[in-house]
C-alpha positions as CSV (number, residue, x, y, z in Angstrom):
1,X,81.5,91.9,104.6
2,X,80.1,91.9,108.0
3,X,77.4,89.0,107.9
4,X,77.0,87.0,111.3
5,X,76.9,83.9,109.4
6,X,78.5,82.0,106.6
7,X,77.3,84.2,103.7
8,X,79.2,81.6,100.7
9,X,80.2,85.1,99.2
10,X,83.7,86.7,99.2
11,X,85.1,90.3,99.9
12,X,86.0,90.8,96.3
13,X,85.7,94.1,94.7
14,X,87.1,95.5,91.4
15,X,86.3,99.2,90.6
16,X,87.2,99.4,87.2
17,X,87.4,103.0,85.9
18,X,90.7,103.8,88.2
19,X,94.4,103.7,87.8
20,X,96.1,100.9,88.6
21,X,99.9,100.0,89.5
22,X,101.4,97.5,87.0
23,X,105.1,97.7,87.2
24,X,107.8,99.3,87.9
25,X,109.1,102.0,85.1
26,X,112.8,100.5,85.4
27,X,111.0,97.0,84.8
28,X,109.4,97.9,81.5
29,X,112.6,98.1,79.1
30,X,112.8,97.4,75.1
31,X,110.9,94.1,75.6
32,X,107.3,93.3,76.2
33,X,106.2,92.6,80.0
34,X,103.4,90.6,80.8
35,X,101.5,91.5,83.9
36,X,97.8,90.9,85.5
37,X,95.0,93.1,86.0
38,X,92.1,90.8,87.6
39,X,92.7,88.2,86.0
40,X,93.1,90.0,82.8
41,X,96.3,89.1,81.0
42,X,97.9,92.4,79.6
43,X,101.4,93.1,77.7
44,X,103.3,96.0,78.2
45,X,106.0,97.4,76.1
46,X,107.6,101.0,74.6
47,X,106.5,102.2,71.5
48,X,109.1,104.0,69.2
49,X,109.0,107.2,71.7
50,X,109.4,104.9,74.6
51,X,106.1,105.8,76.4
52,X,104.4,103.4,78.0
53,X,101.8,100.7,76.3
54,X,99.2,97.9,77.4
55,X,97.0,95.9,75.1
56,X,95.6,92.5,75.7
57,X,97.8,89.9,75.9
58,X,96.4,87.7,72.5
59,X,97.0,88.3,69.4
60,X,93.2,88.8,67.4
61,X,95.1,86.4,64.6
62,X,95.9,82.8,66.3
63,X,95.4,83.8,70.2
64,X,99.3,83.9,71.1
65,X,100.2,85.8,73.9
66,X,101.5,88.9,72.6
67,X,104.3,89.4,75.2
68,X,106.2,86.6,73.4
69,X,106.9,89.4,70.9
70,X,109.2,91.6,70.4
71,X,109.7,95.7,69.6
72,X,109.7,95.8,65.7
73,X,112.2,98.9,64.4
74,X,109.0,100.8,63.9
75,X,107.6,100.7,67.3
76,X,104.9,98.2,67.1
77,X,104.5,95.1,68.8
78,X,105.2,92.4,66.8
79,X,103.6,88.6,67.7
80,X,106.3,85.9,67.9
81,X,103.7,83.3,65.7
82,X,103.0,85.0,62.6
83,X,105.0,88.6,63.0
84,X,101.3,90.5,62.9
85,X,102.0,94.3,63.9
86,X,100.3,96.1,66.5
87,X,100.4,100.2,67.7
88,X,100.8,101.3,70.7
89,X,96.6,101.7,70.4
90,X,96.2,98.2,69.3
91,X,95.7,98.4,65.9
92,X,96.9,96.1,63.1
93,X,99.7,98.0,61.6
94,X,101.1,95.1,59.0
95,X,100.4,91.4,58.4
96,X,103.2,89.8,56.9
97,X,102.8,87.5,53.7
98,X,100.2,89.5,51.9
99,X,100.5,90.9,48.6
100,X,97.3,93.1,48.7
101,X,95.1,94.7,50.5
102,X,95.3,97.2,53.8
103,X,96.2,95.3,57.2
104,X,94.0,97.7,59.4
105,X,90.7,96.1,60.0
106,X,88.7,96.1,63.4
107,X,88.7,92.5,63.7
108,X,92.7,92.4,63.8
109,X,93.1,95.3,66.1
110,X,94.0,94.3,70.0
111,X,92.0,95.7,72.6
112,X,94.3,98.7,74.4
113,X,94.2,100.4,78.1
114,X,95.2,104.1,78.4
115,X,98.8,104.0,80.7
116,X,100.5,106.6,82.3
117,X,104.3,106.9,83.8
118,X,104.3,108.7,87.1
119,X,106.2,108.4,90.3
120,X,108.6,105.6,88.9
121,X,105.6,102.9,88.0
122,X,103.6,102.3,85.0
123,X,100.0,102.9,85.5
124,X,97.1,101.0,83.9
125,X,93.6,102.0,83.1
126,X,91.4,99.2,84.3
127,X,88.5,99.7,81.8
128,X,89.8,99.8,78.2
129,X,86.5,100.4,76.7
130,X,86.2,103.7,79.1
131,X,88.5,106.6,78.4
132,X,90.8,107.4,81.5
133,X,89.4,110.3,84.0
134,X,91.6,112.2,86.3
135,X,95.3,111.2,87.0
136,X,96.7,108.1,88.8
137,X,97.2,108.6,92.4
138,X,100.3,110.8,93.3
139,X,102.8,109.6,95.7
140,X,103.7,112.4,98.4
141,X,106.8,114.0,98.2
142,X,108.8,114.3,101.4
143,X,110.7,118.1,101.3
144,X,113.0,117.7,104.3
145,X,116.9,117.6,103.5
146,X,118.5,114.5,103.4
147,X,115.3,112.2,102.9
148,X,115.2,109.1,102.1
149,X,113.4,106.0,100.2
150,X,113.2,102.4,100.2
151,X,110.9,100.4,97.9
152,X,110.2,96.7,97.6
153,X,107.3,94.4,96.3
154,X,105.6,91.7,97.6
155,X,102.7,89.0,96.3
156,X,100.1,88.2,98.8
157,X,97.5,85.3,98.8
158,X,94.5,87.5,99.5
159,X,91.8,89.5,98.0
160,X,92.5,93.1,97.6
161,X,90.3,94.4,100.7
162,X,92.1,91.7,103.2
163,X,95.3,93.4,101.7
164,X,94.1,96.8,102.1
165,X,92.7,95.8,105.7
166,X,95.8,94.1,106.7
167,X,98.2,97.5,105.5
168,X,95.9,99.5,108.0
169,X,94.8,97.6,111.2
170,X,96.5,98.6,114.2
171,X,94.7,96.0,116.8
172,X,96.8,93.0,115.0
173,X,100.5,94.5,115.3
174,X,100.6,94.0,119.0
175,X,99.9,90.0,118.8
176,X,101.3,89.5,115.1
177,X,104.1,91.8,115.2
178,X,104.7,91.4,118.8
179,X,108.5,92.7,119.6
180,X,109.0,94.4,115.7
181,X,106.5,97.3,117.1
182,X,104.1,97.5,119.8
183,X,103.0,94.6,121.8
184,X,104.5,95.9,125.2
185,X,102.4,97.5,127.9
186,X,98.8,98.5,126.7
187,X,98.5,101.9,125.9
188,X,95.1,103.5,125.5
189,X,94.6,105.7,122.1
190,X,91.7,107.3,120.8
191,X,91.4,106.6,116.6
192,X,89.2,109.5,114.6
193,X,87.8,108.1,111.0
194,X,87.1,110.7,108.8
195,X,85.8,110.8,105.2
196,X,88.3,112.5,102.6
197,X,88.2,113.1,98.8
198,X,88.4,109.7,97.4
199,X,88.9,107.9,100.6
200,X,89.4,107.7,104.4
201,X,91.8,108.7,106.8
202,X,92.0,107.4,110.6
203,X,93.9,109.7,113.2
204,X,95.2,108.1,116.2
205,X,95.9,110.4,119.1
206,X,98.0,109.7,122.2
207,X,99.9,106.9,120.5
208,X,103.5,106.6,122.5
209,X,106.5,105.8,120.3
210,X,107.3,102.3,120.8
211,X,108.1,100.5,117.2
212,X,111.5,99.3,115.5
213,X,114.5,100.9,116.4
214,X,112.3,103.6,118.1
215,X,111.7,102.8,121.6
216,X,109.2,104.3,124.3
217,X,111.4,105.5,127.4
218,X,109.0,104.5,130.5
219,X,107.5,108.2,131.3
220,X,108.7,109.7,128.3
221,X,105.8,110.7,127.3
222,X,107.0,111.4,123.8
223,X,104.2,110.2,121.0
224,X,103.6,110.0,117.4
225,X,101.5,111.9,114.9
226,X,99.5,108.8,113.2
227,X,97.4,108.8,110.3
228,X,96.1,105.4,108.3
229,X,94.8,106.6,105.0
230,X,93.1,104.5,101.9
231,X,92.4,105.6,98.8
232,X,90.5,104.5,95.6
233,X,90.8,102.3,94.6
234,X,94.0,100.2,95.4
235,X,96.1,102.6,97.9
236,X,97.2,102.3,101.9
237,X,99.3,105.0,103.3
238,X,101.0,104.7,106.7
239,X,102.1,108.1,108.2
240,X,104.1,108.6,111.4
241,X,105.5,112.2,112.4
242,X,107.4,113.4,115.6
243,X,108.3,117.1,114.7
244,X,112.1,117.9,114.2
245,X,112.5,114.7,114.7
246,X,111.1,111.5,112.5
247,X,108.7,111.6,109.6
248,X,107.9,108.2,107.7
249,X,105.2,108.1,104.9
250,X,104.2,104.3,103.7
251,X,102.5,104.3,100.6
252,X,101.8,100.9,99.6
253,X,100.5,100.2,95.6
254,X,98.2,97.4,95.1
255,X,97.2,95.4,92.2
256,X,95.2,92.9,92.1
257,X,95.9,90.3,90.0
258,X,93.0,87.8,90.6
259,X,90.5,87.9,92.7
260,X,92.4,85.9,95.6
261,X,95.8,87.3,94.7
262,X,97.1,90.9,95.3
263,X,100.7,92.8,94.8
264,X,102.1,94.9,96.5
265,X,104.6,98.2,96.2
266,X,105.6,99.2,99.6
267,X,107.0,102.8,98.8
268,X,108.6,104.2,101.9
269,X,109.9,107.6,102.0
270,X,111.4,108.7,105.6
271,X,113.2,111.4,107.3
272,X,115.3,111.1,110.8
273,X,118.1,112.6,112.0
274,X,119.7,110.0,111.1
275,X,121.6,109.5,107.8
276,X,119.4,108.3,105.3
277,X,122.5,105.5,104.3
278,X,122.0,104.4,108.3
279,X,118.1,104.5,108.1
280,X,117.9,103.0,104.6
281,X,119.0,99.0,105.2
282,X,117.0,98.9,108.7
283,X,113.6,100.4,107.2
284,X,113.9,97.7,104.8
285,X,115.2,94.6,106.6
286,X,112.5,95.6,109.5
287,X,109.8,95.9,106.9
288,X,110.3,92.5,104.8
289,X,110.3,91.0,108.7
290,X,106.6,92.3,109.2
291,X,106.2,92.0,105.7
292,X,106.4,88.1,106.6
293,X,104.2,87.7,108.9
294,X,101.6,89.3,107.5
295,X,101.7,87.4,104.6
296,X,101.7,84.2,105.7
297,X,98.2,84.9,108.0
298,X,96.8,86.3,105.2
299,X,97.5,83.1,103.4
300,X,96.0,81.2,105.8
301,X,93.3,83.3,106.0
302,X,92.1,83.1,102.1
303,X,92.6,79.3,102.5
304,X,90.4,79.3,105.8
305,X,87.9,81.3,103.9
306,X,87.9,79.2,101.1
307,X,87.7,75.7,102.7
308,X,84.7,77.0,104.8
309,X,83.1,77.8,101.8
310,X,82.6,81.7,102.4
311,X,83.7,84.8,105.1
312,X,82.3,84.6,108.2
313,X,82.4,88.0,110.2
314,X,82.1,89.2,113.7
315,X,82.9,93.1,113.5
316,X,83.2,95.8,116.7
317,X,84.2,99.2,116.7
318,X,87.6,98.9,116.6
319,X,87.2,97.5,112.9
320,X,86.5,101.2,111.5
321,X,89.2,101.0,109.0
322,X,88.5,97.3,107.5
323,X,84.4,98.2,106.9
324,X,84.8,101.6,105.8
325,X,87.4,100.4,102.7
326,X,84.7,97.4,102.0
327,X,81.9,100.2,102.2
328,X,84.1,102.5,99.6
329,X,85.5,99.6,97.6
330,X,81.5,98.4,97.4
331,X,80.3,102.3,97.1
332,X,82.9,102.5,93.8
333,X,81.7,99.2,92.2
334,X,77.6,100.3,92.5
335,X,78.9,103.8,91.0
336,X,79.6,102.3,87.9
337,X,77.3,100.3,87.8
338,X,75.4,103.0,87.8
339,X,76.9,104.9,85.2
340,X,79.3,106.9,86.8
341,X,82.9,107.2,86.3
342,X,83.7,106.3,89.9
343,X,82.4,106.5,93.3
344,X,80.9,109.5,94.7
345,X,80.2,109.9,98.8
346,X,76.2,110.2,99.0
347,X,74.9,109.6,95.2
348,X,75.4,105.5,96.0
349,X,73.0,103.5,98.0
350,X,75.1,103.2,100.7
351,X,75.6,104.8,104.2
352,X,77.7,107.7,104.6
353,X,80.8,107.4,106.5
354,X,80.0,109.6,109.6
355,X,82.8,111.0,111.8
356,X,84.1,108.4,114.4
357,X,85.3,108.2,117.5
358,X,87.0,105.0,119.4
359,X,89.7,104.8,122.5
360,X,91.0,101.3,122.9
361,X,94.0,100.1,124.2
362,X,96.9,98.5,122.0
């Protein structure tokens, strides 16, 4: 990202050794699920104890997709085509039609990624030949009485760093989400980037409410608490605050299933004065509107990209968020590369991200 010129190359990144968002827990019931990670088809099912399990979608015997199965009485996976048994880990637990012999072998055992339930999704380890370090990314709990949530999913035509990009720009919403938020009489702001554990977080001061429902009163002077945050590998977080008064946290799950194709969990949890039951259908009908629009330019976007051949871009300061998540996303990659387990600020080959500070006008 960044070249002045057409580079033939795409933003694509896939850090490997991280959690990943798969599904939602509700979705993953008695039968197998079949779901994307990069390209790489996966099946998802519930053992005997009902936790949580992927494998590679093909069975080792014929190459059928496993999620055609179903849950055999025992907890294993059992393949529609030949009824082959599989564990929760992947091995071969029983192979119908022989008389002799033991059905565990390597060669009939299919390849497994660790999973973990938290939050209400089903978490997948992106490297199944690496055991799983630390603990999928945890969603932040709003403790004011009478909050509320709304979740909804959406698949986007885009890589997972024009996704990423998109959740967290603030120049576009004043032309692309002109009259939904923003877009009225320029307002100068001053956005501070900031490192954090795992990630980056943008601070912008001086912002006047003027979104959604919420409208600026000429002179109010009444303004938000706004922080952008991403975090490796796959997470955007949207925080507004005005104390006593409002408090919305957008955390949005990606997972990218190919390398041009991204989903996405927009997990809203919000506090007003307001009743949650008033507040609930608005949040959501307001955010599938935005939702919208952003999807369709970032499908014309990828396609742009693509019929040119390659990206083409031509950065200023006010892109602090979009670079710094290719720098981290590219910082993560190299790390592993490398040998490590995941990306660590200063051992990669790559420039630090320093403290920043822009005022522009939105």
């Amino acid at each position: 990202m960044g070249d002045d010129g057409d580079s033939g190359r795409y933003s694509v990144a896939f850090p490997r050794r991280w959690w990943y968002p798969t599904c939602r827990s509700s979705e993953l019931t008695r039968r197998p699920r079949a779901v994307t990670l990069m390209d790489l088809p996966l099946v998802l099912f519930r053992d005997g104890g009902g936790r949580a399990r992927a494998l590679t979608d093909r069975c080792p015997h014929r190459n059928a997709p496993l999620s055609l199965g179903t849950v055999h009485t025992d907890g294993c996976l059992e393949c529609a085509y030949h009824g082959w048994r599989f564990d929760g880990d992947g091995r071969c637990r029983a192979v119908p039609g022989r008389t002799t012999g033991d059905a565990a072998a390597p060669a009939r055992d299919a390849p497994g990624h660790a999973t973990r339930e938290q939050d209400g999704f089903v978490w997948v380890w992106g490297d199944g030949a690496v055991p799983p370090a630390g603990d999928p990314f945890a969603l932040p709990e709003l403790t004011e009485r009478g909050a509320g949530e709304v979740v909804f999913p959406c698949d986007l035509d885009c890589t997972l760093h024009a996704a990423l990009e998109n959740s967290l720009d603030v120049p576009h919403t004043a032309f692309l989400h002109r009259g939904l938020f923003r877009g009225g009489e320029p307002t100068e702001i001053v956005a501070v980037r900031d490192e954090v554990p795992g990630g980056v977080e943008v601070q912008y001061l001086g912002e006047p409410i003027g979104f959604g429902p919420v409208r600026r009163r000429p002179g109010s002077g009444l303004t938000f608490d706004h922080w952008d945050r991403f975090f490796l590998p796959s997470i955007a977080q949207i925080e507004y605050r005005v104390p006593g008064w409002l408090r919305i946290v957008n955390t949005i799950l990606h997972l990218p299933l190919s390398p041009f194709r991204t989903r996405a969990w927009f997990v809203v949890r919000f506090w007003t004065r307001a009743p949650a039951s008033v507040v609930r259908p608005v949040v959501l009908a307001r955010g599938r509107q935005i939702l919208r629009q952003d999807a369709r330019i970032l499908a014309a976007q990828n396609e742009n990209v693509r019929r040119f051949g390659g990206e083409r871009y031509a950065s200023t300061e006010l892109d602090l968020i979009g670079n710094a998540i290719w720098l981290l996303l590219r910082r993560a990659v190299q790390a592993e590369r490398d040998g490590g387990p995941a990306a660590t600020p200063g051992q990669a080959e790559e420039p630090a991200l320093s403290h920043t500070s822009v005022t522009f006008t939105v």
